[in-house]
C-alpha positions in Angstrom: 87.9 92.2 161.6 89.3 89.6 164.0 86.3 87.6 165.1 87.0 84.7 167.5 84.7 81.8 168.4 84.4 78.7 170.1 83.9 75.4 168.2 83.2 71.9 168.6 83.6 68.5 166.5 82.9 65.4 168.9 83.9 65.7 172.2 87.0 68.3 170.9 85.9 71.7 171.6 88.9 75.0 170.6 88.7 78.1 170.2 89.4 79.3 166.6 89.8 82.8 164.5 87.1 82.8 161.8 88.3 84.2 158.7 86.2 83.7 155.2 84.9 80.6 156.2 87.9 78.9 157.5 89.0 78.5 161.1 92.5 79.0 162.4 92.7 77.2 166.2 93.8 79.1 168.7 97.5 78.3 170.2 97.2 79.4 174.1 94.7 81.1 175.8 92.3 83.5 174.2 92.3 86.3 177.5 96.3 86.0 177.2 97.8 87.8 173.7 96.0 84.7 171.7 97.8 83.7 168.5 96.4 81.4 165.9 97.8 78.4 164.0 98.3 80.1 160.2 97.2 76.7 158.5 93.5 76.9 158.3 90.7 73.9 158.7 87.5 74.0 157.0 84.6 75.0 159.3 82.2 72.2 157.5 81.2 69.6 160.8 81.5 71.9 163.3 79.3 73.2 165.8 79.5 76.5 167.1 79.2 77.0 170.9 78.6 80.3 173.0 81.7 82.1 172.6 82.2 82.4 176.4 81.2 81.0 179.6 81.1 84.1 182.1 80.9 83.3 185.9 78.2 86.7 185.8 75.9 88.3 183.1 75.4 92.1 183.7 72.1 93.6 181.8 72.1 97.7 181.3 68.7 99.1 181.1 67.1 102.1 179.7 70.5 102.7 178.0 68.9 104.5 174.5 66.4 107.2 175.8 64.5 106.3 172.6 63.8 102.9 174.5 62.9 104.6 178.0 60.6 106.8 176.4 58.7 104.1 175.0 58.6 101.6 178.2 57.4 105.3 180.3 60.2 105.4 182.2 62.6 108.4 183.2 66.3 108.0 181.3 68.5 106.9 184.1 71.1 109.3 185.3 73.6 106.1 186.3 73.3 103.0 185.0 70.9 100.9 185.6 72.0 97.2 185.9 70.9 94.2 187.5 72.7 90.3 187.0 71.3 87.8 184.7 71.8 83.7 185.4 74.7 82.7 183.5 72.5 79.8 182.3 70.4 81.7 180.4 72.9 81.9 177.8 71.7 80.7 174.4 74.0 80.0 171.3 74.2 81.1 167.9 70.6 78.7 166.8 69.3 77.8 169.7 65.9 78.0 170.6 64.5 80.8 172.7 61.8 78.8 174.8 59.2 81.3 176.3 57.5 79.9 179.9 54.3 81.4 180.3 52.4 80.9 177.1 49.9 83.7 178.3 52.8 85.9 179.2 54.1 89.0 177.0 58.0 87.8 176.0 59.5 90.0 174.3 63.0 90.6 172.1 65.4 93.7 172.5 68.6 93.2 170.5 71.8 94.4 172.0 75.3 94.8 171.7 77.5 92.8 174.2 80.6 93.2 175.9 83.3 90.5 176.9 85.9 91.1 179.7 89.3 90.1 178.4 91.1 90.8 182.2 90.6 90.9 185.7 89.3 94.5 186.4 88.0 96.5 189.3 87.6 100.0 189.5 89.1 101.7 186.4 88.6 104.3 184.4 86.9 105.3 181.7 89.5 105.8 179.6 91.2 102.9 181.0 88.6 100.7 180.4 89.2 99.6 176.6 92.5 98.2 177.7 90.5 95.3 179.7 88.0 94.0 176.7 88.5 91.6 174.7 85.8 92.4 172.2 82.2 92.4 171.5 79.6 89.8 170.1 76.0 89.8 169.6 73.2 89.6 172.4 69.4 89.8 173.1 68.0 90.4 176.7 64.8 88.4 176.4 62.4 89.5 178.6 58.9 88.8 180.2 57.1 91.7 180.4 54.3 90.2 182.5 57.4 89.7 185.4 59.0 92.5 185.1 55.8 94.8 185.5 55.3 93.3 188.7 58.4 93.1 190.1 60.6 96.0 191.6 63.7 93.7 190.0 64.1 92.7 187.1 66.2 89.4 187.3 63.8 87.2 187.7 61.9 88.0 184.5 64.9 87.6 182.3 66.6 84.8 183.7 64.9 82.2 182.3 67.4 79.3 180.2 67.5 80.7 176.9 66.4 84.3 177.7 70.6 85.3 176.6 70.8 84.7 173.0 74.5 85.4 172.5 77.2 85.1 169.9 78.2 83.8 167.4 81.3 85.0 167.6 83.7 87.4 169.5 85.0 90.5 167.5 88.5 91.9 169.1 89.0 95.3 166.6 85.8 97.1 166.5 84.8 101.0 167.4 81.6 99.7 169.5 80.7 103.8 169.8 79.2 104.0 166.5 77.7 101.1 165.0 74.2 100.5 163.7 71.8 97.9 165.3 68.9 96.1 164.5 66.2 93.3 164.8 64.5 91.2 162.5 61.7 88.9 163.0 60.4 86.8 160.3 62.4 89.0 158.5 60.8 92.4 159.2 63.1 95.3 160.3 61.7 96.1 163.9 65.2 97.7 165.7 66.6 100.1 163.7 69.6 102.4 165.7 73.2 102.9 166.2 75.2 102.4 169.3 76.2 106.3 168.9 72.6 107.0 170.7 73.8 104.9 173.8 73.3 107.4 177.2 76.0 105.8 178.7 79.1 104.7 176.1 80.4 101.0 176.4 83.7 102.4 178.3 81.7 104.1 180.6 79.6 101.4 181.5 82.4 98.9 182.3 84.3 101.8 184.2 81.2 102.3 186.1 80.3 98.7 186.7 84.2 98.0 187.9 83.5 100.0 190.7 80.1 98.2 192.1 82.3 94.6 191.5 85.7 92.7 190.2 84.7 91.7 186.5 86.0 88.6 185.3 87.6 87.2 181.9 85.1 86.4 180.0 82.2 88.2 181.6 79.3 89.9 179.7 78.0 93.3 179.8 74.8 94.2 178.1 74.5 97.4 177.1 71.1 97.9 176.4 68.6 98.0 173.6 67.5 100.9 171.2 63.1 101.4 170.8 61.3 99.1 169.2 61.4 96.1 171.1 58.4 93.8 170.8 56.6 90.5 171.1 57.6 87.0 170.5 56.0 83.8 170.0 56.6 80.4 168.7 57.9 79.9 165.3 59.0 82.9 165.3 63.0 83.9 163.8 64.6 86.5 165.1 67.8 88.0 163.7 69.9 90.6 165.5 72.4 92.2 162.7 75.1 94.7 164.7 77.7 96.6 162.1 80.9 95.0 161.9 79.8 91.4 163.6 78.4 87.9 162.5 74.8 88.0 162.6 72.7 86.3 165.7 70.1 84.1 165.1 67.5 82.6 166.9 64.1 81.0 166.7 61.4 80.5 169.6 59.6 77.7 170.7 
């Protein structure tokens, strides 16, 4: 693994590789070949930030036909995607704060991609070349919004409603790699990426050709069944194969 994050002691904020609980900072700039400093400093006083800062946040949906069975919907034939506000971004720890107290919130854990390079209009089996890795996500959503709404921005855009991180992991296989949600502890998403409709190079080859995608831009790629309720107090944990766990609790 080769999982990257963004760090901050005081008002010094780096990028750093995390390995075994050290941090080696990052010498140049992490979309240009990064290298790392081979002299490690303990990760003890640090906090860790959102791993990126993307100028857009693109949410798939109905991605897992497991998922669109059990919202009622038809399994797209396209992707389905829509933009999310940039600052709903959460980090690693942060609290997920739901508006509407009498509103249905809910969780759906997913697996996120990060745009290493400028791309528009590529190929599928192009598209690898222009990601820099994958981290950790959950498209928080309010139900009560989106059911009566034709678009679903609005309803998850809210601050906080983009749990995301912790960190960035550069050499992964995203096509087959198990997924899940915990809350309070209690196994609620259980999948793998391999029952994705549309595969993660597909969806940026697909996407590339609607708009220009960005260093450092996210791409949602949608959540597996199971989704369900949240509400203050609660913890939830979003464990993907292969990367640092996410975790949030609500307020």
């Amino acid at each position: 693994m080769a999982a990257i994050g963004l760090f901050q002691k005081g008002d010094n904020i780096f990028y750093a590789k995390v390995e075994d609980g050290d941090l080696y900072k990052l010498k140049g700039d992490v979309f240009s070949a990064p290298s790392f400093h081979k002299t490690p400093i303990a990760k003890k006083g640090f906090r860790t930030l959102v791993p990126v800062q993307p100028s857009k946040v693109i949410a798939v949906g109905l991605n897992y036909a497991d998922h669109a069975a059990e919202s009622g919907l038809e399994a797209p034939k396209t992707p389905l995607f829509w933009l999310k506000s940039p600052k709903s971004i959460l980090p690693d720890g942060g609290k997920i704060e739901i508006p509407f107290e009498k509103h249905q919130t809910d969780y759906e854990a997913e697996l996120a991609i990060v745009i290493g390079r400028s791309i528009r209009n590529v190929t599928p089996k192009a598209a690898s070349r222009y990601i820099l890795g994958y981290t950790a996500a959950q498209d928080i959503s309010d139900r009560t919004i989106q059911k009566s709404e034709s678009q679903w921005a609005r309803a998850k855009s809210f601050d906080t409603f983009t749990p995301l991180g912790p960190y960035i992991e550069t050499k992964i296989d995203p096509d087959c790699l198990t997924i899940q949600l915990f809350k309070n502890g209690q196994l609620c998403q259980n999948s793998s990426t391999s029952q994705m409709i549309f595969s993660c190079s597909e969806l940026v080859s697909f996407i590339s050709t609607n708009m220009t995608l960005l260093p450092g831009d996210v791409i949602l790629t949608g959540t597996p069944s199971g989704v369900g309720p949240i509400e203050s107090d609660d913890t939830l944990e979003v464990r993907i194969q292969g990367l640092a766990p996410l975790v949030n609790s609500v307020k």
